[in-house]
SETI-236133 format. One record per atom (N, C-alpha, C): x, y, z. Coordinates in steps of 0.2 Angstrom, whole numbers, plus 5000, padded with zeros to 4 digits. Layout:
# residues N
XYZ ...
END
This chain:
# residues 252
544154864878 544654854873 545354844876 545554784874 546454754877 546954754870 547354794872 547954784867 548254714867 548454694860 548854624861 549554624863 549754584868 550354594869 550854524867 550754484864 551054444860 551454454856 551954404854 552254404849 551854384841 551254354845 550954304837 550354374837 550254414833 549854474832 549054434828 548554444832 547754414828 547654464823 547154444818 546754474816 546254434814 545554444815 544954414815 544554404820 544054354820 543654334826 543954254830 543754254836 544054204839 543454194843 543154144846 542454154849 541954194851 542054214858 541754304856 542154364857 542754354854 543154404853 543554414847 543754474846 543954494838 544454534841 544854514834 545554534834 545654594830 545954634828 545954694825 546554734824 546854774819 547554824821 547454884819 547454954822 547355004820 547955044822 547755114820 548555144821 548955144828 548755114834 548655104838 549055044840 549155004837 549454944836 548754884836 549154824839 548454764838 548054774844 547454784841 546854784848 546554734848 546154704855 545654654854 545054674859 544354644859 543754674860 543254604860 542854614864 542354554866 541754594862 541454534860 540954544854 540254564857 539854584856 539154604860 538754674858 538654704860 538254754861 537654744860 537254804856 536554804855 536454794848 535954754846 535754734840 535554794836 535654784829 535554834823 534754844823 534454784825 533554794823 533554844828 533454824835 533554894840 533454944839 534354944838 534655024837 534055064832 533755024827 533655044820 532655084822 532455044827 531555034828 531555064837 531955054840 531755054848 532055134848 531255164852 530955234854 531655244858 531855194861 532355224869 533255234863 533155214858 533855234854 533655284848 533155344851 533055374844 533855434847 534055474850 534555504852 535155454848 535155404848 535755374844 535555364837 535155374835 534755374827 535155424822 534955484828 535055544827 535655574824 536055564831 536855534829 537255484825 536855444823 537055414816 537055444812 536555494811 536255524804 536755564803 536855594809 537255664808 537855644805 538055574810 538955574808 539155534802 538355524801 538355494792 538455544786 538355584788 538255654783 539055694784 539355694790 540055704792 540455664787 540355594788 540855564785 540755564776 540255574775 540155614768 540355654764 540355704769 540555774769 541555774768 541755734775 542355734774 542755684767 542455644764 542455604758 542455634754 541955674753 542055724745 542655764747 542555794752 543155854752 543955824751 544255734753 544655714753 544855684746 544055694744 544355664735 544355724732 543955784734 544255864730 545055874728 545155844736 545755884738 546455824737 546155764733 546855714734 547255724731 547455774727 548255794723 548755804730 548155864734 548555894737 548755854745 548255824748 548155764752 548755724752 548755704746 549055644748 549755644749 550055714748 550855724748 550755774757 550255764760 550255804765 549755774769 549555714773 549255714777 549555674782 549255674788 549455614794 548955554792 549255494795 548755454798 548055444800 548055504804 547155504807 546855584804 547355584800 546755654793 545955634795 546255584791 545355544788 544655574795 545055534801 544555544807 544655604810 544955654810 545055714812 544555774808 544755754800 544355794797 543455774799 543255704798 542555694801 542455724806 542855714810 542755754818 542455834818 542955864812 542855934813 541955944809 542055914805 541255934800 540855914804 540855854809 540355854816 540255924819 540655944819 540655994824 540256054821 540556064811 539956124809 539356074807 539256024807 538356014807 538256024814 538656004820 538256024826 537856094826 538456164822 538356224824 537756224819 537156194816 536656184811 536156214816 535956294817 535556324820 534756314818 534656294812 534056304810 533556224811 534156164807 533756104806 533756074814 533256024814 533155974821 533855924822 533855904828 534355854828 534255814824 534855764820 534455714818 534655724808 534255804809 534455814803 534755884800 535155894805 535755964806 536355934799 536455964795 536855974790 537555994788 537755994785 538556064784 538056134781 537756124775 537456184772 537456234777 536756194781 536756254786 537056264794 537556234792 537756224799 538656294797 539156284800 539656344800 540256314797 540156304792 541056264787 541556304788 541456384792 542156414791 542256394798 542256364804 542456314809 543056274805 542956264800 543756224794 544156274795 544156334796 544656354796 545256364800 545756354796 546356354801 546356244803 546056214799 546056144801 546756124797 547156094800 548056054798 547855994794 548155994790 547855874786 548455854789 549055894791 549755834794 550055874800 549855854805 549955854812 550555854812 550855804809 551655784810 552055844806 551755904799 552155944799 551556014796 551556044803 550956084803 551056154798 550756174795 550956224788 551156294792 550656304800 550756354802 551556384806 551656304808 552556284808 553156294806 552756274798 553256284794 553356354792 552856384789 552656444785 552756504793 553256534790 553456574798 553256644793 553356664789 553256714786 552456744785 552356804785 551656834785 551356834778 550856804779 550456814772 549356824770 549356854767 548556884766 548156834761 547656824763 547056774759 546556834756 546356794752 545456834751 545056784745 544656794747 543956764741 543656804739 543656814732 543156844730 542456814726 542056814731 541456764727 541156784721 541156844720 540856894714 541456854706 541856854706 542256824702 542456754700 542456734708 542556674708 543456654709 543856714712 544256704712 544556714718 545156664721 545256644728 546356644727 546556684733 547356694732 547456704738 548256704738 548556684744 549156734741 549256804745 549656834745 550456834751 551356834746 551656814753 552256884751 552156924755 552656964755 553456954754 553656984751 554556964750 554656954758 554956884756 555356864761 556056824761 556556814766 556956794766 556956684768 556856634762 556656564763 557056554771 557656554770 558056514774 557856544783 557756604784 557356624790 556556614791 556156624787 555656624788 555156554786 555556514785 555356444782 555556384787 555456334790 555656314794 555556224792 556256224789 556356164786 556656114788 556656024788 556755994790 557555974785 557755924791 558655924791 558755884782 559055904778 559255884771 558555914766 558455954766 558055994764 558256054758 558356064754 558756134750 558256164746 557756144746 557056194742 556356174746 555956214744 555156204746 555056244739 554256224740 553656244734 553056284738 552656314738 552156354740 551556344736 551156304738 550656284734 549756314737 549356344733 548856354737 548256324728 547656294734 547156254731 546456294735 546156304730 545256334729 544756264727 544556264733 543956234730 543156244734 542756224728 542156234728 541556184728 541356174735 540956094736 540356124738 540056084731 539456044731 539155994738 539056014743 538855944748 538255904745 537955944743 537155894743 536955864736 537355904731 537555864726 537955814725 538655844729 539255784729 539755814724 539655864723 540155894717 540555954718 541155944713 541555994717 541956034711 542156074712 542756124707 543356134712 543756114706 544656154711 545156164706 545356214708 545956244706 546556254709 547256254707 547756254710 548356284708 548556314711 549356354710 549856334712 550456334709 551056324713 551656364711 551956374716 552756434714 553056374714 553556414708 554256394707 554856344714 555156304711 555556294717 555956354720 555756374729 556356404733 556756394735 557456404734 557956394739 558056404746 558156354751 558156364757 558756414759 559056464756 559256494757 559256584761 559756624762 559956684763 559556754757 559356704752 559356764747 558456794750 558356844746 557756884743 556956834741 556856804743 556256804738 555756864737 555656874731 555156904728 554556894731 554156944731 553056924732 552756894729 552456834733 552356784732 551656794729 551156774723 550456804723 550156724720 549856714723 549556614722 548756634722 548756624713 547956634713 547556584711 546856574712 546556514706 545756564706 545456524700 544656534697 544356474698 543856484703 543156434702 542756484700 542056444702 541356484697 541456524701 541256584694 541056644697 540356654701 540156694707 539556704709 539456644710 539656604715 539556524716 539056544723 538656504725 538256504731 538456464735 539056394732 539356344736 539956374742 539956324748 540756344753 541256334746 541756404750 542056394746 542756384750 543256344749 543756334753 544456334752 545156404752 545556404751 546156374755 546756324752 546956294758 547656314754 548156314758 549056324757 549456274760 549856254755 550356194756 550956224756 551556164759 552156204757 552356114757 552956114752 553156024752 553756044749 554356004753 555056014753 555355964748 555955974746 556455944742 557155934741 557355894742 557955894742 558355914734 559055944732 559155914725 559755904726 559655844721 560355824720 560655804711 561155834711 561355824705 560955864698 560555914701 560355984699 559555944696 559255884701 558855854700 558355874705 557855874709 557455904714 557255824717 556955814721 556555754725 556455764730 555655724731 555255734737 555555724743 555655754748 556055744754 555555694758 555655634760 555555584765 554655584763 554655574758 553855544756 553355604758 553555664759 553155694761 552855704768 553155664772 553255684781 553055734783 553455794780 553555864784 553155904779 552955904774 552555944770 551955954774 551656024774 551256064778 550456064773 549956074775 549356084771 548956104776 548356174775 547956204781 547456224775 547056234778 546456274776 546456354779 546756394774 546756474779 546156514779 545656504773 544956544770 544456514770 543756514775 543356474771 542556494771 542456524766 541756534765 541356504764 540656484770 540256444770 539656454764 539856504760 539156494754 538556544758 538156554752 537456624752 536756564754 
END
């Protein structure tokens, strides 16, 4: 792989080399490798077969969870969300104790490995979010919250330059892998002032099914605002807005 160092930037095929731009900037690569019949029937590529399968199921997996979650996603992610999240769900089908290579799973592999997983690198929630706060699921119920004890915003909040409010947002949700279906629900506090004063206890609850056998997975966001003219606005498209996964139960 060579970067393009040109002024004239390709994109396409040129003999046996392709042009291409990823976030990376413009890349170029010589064409070749090993044929799809191969990879597909030849005994010497069953270990890569394998690894198709599994990283096929990954990106699957990461899919549904990004359309669960795109309300909240798309005001909080970076750039390589997409391929970071698949990376991580590789990692719970690897932890898949029970099935063969090949055909290792999320079900039974460790979904709460998401925990603690950032969608925006660029403004990480645990960064932002300096104040101490309590999670819990209750699967019996179906009810999933995020508790934040009275704190002071303008100390405990750590906010980017022209900034005057944040929101506190937590999202439950309940994914179907093997069906493809999912439930979510979603809270959100009041705008705070980036200020001196008192906030109150924060208590950020939602309901999926109750008794649900599915992971279940709670995530907290925080997304700044500027206001002007007693108007509120998203501060810088969302840049600094944090998103994590604090809770996550991988299901019975």
């Amino acid at each position: 792989m060579a970067t393009q160092e040109s002024v004239i930037k390709l994109k396409g095929a040129l003999g046996d080399l392709s042009f291409y731009k990823t976030a990376d900037g413009y890349l170029a690569r010589r064409k070749g490798g090993v044929s799809a019949d191969r990879i597909k029937n030849d005994p010497a590529f069953e270990r890569t077969r394998e690894n198709l399968a599994e990283f096929g199921r990954a990106g699957k997996a990461a899919k549904l969870l990004r359309t669960a979650l795109r309300t909240q996603i798309v005001q909080a992610a970076d750039k390589r969300m997409t391929s970071r999240l698949t990376q991580a769900l590789m990692k719970v089908i690897q932890a898949d104790a029970t099935n063969l290579r090949g055909q290792r799973n999320v079900i039974d592999g460790e979904a709460e490995l998401l925990n603690g997983f950032e969608f925006n690198e660029n403004g990480k929630l645990r960064q932002s979010v300096l104040a101490g706060f309590t999670m819990s699921i209750n699967r019996a119920t179906g009810t999933l919250a995020v508790t934040i004890p009275a704190f002071i915003a303008g100390q405990m909040i750590m906010y980017p330059a022209g900034a005057t409010h944040c929101k506190l947002e937590t999202v439950a949700a309940e994914i179907d892998f093997e069906a493809g279906t999912y439930v979510v629900a979603a809270a959100e506090s009041d705008a705070i002032v980036l200020g001196n004063q008192l906030q109150n206890e924060l208590v950020l609850s939602q309901v999926v099914t109750a008794a649900s056998t599915h992971p279940l997975f709670l995530g907290l966001g925080i997304k700044f605002y500027q206001q002007v003219n007693a108007q509120l606005y998203a501060l810088k498209n969302g840049a600094h807005n944090g998103l994590a996964f604090v809770q996550v139960d991988g299901g019975v």
